[in-house]
VEXBA-286972 format. One record per atom (N, C-alpha, C): residue number from 1; x, y, z; residue in one letter; atom name. Coordinates in nm, 4 decimals. Atoms other than C-alpha are relative to their C-alpha. Last residue first. Example, Ala and Ser with C-alpha at 12.3 -4.5 7.8 and 13.67 -1.06 7.14 Angstrom:
# residues 2
   num          X          Y          Z   residuo   atomo
     2    -0.0820    -0.1190    -0.0060         S       N
     2     1.3670    -0.1060     0.7140         S      CA
     2    -0.0770     0.1090     0.0730         S       C
     1     0.0890    -0.1190     0.0000         A       N
     1     1.2300    -0.4500     0.7800         A      CA
     1     0.0900     0.1200     0.0000         A       C
# end
This chain:
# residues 161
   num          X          Y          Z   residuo   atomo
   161     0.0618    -0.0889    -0.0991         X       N
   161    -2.6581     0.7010     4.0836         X      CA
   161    -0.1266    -0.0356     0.0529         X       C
   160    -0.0168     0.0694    -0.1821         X       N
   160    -2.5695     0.3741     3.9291         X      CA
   160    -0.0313     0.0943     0.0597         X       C
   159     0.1052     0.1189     0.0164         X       N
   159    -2.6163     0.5209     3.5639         X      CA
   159    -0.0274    -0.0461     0.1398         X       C
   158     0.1741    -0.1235    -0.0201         X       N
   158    -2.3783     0.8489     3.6715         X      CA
   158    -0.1254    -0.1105     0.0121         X       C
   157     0.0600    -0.0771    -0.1074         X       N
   157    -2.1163     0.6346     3.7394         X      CA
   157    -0.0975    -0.0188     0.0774         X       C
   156     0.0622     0.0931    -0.1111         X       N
   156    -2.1248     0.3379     3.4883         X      CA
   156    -0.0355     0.0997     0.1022         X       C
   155     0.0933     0.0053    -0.0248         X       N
   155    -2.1144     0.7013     3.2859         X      CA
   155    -0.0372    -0.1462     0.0763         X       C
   154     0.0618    -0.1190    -0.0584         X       N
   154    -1.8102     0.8269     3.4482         X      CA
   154    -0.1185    -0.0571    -0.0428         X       C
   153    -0.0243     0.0388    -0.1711         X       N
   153    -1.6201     0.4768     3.4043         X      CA
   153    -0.0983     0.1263     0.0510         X       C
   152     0.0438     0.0918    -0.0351         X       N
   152    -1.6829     0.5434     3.0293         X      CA
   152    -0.0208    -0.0698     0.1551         X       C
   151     0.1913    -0.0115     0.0137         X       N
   151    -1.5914     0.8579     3.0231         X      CA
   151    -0.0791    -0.1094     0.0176         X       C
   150     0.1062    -0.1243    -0.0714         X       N
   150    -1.2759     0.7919     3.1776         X      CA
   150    -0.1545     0.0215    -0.0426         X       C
   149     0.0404     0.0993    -0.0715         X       N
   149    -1.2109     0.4622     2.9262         X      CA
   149    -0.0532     0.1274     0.1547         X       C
   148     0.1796     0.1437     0.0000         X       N
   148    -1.3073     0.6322     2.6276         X      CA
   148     0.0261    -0.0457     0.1542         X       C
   147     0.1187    -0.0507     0.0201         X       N
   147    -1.0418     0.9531     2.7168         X      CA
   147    -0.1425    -0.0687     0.0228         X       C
   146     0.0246    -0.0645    -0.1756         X       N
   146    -0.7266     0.7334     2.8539         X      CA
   146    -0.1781     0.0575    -0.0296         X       C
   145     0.0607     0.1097    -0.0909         X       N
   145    -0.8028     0.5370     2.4906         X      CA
   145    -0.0190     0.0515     0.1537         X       C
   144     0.1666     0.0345     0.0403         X       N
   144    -0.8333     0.8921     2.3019         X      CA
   144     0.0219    -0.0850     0.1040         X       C
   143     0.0610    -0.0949    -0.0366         X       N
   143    -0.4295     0.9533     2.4816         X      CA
   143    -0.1560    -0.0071    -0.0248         X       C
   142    -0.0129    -0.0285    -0.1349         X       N
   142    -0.3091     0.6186     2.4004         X      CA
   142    -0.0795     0.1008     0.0728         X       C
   141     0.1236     0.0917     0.0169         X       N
   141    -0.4228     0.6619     2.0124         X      CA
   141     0.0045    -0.0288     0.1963         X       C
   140     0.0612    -0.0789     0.0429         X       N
   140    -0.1907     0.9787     2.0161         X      CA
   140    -0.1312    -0.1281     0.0705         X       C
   139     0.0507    -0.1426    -0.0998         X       N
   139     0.0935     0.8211     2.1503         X      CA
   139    -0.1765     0.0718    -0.0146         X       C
   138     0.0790     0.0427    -0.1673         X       N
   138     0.0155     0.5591     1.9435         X      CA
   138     0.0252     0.0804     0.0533         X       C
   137     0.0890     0.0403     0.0037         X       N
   137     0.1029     0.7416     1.6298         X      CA
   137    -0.0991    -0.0623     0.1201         X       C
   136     0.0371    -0.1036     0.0362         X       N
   136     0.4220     0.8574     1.7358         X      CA
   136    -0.1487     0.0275    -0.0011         X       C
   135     0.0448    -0.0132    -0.1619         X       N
   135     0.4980     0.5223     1.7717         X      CA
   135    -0.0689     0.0928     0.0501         X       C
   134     0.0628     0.0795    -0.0355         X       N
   134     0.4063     0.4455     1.4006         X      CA
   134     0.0051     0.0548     0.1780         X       C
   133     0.0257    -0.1036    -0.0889         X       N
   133     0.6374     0.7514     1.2909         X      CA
   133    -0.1254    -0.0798     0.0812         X       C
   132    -0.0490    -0.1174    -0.0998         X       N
   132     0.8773     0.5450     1.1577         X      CA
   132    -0.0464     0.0962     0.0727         X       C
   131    -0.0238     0.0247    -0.1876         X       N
   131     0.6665     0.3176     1.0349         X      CA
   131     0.0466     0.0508     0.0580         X       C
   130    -0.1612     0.1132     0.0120         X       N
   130     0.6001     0.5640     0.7030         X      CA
   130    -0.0009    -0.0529     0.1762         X       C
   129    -0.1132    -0.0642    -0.0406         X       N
   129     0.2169     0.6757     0.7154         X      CA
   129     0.1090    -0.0876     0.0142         X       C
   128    -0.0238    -0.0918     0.1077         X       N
   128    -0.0876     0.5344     0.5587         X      CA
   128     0.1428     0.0705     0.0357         X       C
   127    -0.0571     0.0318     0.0493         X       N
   127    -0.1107     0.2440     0.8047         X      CA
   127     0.0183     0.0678    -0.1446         X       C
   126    -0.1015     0.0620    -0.0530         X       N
   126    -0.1445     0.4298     1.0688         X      CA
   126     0.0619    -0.0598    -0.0902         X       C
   125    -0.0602    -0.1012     0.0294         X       N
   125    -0.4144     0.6175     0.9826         X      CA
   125     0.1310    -0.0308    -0.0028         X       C
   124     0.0143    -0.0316     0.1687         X       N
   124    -0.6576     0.3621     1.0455         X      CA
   124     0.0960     0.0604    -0.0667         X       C
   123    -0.0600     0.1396    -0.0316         X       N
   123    -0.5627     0.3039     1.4279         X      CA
   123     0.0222    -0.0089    -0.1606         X       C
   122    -0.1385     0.0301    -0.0164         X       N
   122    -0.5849     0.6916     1.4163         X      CA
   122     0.0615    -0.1135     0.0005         X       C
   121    -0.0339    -0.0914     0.0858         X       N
   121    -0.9509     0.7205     1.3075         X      CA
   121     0.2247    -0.0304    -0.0090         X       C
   120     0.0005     0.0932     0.1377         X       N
   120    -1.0248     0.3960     1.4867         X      CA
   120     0.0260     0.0943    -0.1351         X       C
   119    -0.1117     0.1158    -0.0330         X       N
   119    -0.8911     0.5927     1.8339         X      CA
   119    -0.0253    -0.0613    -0.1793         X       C
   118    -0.1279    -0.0742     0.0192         X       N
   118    -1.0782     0.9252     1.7348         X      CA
   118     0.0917    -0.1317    -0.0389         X       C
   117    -0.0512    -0.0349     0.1509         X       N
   117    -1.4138     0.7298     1.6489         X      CA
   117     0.1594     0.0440    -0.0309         X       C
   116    -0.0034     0.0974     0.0738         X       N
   116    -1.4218     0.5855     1.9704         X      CA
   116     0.0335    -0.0141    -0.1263         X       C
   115    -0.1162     0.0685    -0.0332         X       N
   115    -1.3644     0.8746     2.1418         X      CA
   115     0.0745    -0.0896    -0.0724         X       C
   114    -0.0881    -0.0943     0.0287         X       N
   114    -1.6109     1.0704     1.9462         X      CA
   114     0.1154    -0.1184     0.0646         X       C
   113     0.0558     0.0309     0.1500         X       N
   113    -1.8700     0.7597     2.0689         X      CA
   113     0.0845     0.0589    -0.0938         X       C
   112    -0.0578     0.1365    -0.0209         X       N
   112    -1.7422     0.8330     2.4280         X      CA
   112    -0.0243    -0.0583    -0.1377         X       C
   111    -0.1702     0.0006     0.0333         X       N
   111    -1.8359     1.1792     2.3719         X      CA
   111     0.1087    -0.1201    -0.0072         X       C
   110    -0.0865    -0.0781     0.1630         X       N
   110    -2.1705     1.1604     2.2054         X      CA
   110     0.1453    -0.0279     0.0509         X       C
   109    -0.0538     0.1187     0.1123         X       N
   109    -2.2588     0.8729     2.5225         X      CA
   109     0.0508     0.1075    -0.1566         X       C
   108    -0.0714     0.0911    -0.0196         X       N
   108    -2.1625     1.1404     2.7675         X      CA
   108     0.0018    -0.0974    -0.1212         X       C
   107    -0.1211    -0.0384    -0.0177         X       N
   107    -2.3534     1.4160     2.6748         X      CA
   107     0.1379    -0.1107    -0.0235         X       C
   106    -0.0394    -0.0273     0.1696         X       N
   106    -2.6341     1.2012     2.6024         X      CA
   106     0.0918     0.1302    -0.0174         X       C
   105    -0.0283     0.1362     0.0781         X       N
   105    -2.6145     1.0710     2.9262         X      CA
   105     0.0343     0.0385    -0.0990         X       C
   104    -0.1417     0.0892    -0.0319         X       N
   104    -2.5490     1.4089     3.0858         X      CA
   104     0.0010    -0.0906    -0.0358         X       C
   103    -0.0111     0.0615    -0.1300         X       N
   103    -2.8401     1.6223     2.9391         X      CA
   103     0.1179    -0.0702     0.0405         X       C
   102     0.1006    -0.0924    -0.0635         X       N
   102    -2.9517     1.7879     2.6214         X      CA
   102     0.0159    -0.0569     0.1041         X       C
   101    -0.0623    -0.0169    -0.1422         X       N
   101    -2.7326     1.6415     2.3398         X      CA
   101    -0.0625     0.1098     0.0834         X       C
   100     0.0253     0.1046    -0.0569         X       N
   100    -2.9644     1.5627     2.0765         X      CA
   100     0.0901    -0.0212     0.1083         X       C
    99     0.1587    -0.1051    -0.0519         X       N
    99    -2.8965     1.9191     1.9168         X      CA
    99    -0.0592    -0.1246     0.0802         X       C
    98    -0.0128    -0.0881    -0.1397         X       N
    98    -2.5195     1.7744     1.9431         X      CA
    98    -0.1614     0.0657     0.0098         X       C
    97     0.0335     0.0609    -0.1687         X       N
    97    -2.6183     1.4913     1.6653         X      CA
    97     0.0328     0.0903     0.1520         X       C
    96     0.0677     0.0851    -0.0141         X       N
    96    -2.7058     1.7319     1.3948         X      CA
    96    -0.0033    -0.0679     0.1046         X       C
    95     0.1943    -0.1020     0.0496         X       N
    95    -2.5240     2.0523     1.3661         X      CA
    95    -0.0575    -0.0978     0.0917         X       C
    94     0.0252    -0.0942    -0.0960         X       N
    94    -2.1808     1.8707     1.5558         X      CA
    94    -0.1191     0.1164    -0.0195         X       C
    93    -0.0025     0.0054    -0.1167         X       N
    93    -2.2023     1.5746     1.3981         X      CA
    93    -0.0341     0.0807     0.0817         X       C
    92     0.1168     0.0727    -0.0255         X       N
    92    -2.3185     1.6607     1.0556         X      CA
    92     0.0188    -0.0252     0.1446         X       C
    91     0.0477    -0.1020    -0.0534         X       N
    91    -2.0273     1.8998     1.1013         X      CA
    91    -0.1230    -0.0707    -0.0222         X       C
    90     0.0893    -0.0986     0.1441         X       N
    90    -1.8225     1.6394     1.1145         X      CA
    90    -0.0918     0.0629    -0.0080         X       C
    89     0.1152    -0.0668    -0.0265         X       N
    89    -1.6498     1.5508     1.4654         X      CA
    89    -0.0585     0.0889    -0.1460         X       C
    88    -0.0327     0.0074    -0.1399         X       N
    88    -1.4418     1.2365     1.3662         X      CA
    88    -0.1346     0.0735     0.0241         X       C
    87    -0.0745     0.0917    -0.0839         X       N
    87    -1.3329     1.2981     1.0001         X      CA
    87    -0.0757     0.0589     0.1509         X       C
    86     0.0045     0.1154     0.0646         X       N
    86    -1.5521     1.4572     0.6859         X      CA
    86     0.0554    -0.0989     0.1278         X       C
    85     0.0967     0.0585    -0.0332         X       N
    85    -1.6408     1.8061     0.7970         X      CA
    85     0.0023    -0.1798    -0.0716         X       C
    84     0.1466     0.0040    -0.0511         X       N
    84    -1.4701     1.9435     1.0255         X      CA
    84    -0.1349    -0.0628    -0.0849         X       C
    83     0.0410     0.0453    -0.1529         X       N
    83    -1.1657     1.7232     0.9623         X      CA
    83    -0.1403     0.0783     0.0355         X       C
    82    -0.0286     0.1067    -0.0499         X       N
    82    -1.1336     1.8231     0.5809         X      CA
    82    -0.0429    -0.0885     0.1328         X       C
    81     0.0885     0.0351     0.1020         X       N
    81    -1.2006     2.1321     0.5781         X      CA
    81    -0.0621    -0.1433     0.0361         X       C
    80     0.0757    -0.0488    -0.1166         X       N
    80    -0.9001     2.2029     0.8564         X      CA
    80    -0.1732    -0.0044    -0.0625         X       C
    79    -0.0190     0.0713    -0.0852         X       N
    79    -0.6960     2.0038     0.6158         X      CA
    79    -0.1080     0.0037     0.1016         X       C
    78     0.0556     0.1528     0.0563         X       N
    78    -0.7915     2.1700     0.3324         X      CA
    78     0.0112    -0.0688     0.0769         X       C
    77     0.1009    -0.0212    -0.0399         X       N
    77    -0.7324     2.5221     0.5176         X      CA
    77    -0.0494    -0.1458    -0.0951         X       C
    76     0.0907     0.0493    -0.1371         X       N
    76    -0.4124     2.3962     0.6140         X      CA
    76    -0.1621    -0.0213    -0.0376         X       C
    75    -0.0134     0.1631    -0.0745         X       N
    75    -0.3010     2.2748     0.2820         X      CA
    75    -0.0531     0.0135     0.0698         X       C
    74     0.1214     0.1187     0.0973         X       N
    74    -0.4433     2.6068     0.0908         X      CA
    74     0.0180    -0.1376     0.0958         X       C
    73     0.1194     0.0713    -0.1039         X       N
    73    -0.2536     2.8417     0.3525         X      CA
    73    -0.1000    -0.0524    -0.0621         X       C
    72    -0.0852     0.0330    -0.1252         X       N
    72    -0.0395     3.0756     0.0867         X      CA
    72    -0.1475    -0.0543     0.1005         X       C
    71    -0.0017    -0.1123    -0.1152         X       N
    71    -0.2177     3.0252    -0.2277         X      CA
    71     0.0150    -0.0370     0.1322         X       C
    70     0.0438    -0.0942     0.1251         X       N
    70    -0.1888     2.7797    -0.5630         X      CA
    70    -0.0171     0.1041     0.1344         X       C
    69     0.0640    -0.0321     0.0017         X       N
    69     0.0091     2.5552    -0.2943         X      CA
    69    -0.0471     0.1181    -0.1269         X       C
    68    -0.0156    -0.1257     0.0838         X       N
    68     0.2543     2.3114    -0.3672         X      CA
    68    -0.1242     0.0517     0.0127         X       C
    67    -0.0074    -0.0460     0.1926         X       N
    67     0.2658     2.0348    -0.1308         X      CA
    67    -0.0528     0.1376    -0.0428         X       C
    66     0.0271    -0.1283     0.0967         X       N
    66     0.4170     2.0902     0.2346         X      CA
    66    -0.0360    -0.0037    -0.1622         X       C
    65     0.0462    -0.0017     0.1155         X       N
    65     0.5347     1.8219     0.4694         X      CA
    65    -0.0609     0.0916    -0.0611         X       C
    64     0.1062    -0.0614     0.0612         X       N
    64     0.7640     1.9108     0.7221         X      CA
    64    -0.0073    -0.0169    -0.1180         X       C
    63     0.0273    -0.0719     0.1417         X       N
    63     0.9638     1.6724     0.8855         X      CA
    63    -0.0896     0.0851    -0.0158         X       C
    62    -0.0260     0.0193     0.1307         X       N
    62     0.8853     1.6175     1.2191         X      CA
    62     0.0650     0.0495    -0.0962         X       C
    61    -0.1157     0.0591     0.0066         X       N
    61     0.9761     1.7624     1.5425         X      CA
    61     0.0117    -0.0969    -0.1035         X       C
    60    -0.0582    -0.0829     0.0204         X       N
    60     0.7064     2.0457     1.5195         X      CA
    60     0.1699    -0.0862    -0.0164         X       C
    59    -0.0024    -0.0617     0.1019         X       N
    59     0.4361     1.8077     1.4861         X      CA
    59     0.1447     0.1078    -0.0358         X       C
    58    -0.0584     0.1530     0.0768         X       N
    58     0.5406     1.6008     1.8107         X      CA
    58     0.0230     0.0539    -0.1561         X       C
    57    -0.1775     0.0413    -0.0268         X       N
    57     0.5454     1.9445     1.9703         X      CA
    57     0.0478    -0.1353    -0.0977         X       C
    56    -0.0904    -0.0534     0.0474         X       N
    56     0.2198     1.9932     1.8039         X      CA
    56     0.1160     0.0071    -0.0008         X       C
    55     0.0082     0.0443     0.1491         X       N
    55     0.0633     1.6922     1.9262         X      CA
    55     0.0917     0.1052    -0.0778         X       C
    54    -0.0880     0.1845     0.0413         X       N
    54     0.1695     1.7346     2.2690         X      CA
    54     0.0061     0.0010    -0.1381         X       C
    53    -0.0939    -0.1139    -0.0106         X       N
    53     0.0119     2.1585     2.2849         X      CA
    53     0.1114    -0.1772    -0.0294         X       C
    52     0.0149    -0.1088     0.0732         X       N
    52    -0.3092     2.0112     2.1502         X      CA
    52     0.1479     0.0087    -0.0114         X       C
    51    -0.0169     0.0209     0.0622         X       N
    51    -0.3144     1.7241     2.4421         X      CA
    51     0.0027     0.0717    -0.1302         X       C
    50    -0.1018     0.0180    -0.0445         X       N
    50    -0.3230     1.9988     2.7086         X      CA
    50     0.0868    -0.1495    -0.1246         X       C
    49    -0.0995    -0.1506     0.0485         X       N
    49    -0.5682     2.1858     2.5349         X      CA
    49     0.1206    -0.0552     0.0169         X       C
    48    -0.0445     0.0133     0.1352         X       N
    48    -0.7573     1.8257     2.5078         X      CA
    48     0.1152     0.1074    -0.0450         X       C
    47    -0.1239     0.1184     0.1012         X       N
    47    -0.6773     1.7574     2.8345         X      CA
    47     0.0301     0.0152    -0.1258         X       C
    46    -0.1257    -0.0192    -0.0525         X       N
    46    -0.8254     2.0632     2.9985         X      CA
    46     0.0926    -0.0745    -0.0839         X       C
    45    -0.0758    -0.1006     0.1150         X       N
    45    -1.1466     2.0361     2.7795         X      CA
    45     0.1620    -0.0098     0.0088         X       C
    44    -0.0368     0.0607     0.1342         X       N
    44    -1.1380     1.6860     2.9727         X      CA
    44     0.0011     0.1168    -0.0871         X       C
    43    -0.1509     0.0668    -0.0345         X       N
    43    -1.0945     1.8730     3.3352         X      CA
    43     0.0129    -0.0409    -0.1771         X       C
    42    -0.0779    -0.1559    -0.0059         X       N
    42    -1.4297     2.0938     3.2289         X      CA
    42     0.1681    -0.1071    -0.0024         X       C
    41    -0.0213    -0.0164     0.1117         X       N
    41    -1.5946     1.7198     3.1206         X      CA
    41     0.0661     0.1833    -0.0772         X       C
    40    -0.0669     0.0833     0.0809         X       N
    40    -1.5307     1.5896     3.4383         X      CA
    40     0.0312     0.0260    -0.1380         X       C
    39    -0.1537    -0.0276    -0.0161         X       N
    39    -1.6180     1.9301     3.6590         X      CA
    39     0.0935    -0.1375    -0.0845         X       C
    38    -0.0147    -0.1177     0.0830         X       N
    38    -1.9720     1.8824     3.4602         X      CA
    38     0.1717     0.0430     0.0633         X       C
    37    -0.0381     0.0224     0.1111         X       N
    37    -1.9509     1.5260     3.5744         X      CA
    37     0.0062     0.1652    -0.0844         X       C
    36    -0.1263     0.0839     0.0197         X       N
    36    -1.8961     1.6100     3.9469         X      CA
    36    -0.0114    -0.0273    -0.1670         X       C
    35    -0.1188    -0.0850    -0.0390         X       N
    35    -2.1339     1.9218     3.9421         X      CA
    35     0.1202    -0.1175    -0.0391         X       C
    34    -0.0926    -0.0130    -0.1668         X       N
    34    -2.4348     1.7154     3.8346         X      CA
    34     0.1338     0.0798    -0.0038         X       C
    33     0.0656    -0.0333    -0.1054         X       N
    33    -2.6771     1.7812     3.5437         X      CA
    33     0.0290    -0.0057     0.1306         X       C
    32     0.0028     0.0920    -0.0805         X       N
    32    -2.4309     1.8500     3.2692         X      CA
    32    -0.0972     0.0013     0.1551         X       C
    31     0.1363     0.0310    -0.0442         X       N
    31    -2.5593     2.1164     3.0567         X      CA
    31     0.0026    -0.1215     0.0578         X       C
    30     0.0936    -0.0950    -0.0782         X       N
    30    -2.2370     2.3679     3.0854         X      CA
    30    -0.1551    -0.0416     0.0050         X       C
    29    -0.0005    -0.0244    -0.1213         X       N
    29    -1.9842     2.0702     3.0713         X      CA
    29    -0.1090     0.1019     0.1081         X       C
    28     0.0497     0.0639    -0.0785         X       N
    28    -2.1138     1.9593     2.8025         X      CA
    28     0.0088     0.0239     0.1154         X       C
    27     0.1777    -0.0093    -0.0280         X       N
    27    -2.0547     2.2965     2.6288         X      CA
    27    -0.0603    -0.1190     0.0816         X       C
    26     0.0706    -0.1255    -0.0628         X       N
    26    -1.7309     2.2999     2.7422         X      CA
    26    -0.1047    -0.0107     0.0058         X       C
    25    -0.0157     0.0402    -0.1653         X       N
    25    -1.6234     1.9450     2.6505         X      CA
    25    -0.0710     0.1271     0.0778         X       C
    24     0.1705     0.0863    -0.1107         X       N
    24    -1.7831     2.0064     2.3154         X      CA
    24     0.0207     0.0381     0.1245         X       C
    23     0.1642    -0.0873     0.0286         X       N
    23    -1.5315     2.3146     2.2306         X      CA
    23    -0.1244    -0.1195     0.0833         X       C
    22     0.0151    -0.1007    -0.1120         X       N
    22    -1.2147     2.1140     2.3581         X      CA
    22    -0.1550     0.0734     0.0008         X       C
    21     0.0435     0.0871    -0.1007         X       N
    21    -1.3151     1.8306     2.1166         X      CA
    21    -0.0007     0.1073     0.1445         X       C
    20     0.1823     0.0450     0.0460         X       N
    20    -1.3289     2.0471     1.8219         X      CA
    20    -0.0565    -0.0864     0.1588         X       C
    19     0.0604    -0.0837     0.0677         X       N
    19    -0.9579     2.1782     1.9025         X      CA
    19    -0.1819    -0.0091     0.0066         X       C
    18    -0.0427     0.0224    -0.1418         X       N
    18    -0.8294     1.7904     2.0177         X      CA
    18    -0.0713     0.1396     0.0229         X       C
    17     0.0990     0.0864    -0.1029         X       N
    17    -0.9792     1.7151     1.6682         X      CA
    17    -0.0104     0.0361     0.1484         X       C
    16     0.1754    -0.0409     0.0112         X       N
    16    -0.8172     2.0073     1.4922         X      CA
    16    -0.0693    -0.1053     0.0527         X       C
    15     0.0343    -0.1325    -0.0464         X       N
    15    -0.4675     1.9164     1.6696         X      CA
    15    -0.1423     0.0264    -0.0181         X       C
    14     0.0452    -0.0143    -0.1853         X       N
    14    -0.5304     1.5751     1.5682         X      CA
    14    -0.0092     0.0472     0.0947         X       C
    13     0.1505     0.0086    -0.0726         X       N
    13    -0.5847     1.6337     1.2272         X      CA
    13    -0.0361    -0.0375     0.1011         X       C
    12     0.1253    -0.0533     0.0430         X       N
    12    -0.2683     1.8073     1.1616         X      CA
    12    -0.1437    -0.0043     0.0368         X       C
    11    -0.0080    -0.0889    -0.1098         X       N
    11    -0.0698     1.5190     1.3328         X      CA
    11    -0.0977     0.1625     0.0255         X       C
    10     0.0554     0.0166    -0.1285         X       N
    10    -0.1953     1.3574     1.1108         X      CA
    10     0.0090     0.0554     0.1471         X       C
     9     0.1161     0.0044     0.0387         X       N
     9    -0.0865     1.5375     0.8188         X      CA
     9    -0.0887    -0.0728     0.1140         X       C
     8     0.0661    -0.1217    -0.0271         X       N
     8     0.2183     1.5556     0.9690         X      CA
     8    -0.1009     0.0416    -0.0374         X       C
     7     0.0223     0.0098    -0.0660         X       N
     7     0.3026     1.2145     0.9434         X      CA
     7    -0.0771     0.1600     0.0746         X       C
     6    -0.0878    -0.0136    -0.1528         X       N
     6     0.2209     1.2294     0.6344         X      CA
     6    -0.0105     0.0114     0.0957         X       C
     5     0.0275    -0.1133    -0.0753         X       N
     5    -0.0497     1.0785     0.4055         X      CA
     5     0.1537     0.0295     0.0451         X       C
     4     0.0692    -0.0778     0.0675         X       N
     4    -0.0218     0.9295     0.0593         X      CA
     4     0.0024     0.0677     0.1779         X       C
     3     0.0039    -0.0796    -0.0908         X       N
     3     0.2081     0.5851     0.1362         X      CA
     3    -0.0363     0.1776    -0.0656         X       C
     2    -0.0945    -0.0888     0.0151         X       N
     2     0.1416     0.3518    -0.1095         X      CA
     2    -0.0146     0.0864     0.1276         X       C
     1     0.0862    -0.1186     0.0000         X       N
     1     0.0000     0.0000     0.0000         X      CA
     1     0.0900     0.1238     0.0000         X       C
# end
């Protein structure tokens, strides 16, 4: 199989995921119906800013990839295109299934569902890129799995309340 992405191309879309994901976490956080999961999904903006500032470092110690643009900032803004609305949180996602977020379950199950998607987004991705940056790669998929399995432990929670 040819190799068509870089590693920085993923890295790319995992800034704008971590980005998209900070935004939910807020708003769930502001129609969560208990204090402890609305301070869960304030801490998880936290992560994503805090995963954001990882990914780029990892981004910044690549190579840089760069094809030829017809105007300065065509890659990003194809990139950033791209992820909102075709990968992960697409804007069918975030029009459509967030107006069905109206409470803490369905808070919870969108984000654990996002989770899910992130990790099989990146398990996928993996094998478009040279092995060399395979570890690189898990890092990333590491970080979603901490994510699913917190939320997931938050809603056995909440359910058991």
């Amino acid at each position: 199989m040819s190799i068509f992405l870089q590693a920085s191309d993923v890295f790319q879309f995992a800034i704008r995921v971590e980005e998209d994901g900070e935004l939910f976490y807020h708003k769930a956080a502001m129609i969560a119906e208990d204090r402890e999961t609305g301070k869960l999904f304030n801490r998880l903006a936290d992560e994503e800013v805090r995963h954001k500032r990882i990914f780029q470092d990892m981004l910044e110690k690549i190579e840089e990839y760069r094809p030829t643009e017809s105007y300065s900032g065509e890659y990003m803004a194809y990139l950033r295109d791209y992820i909102d609305n075709k990968v992960i949180f697409t804007k069918e996602a975030k029009d459509g299934q967030l107006r069905n977020v109206h409470d803490t379950l369905s808070a919870l199950d969108f984000a654990i569902q996002r989770e899910l998607d992130s990790i099989l987004y990146y398990q996928e991705s993996k094998q478009f890129v040279a092995p060399k940056h395979h570890s690189q790669i898990d890092k990333i998929i590491e970080e979603e799995q901490k994510h699913f399995a917190i939320l997931s432990e938050s809603k056995k929670n909440y359910q058991n309340k």
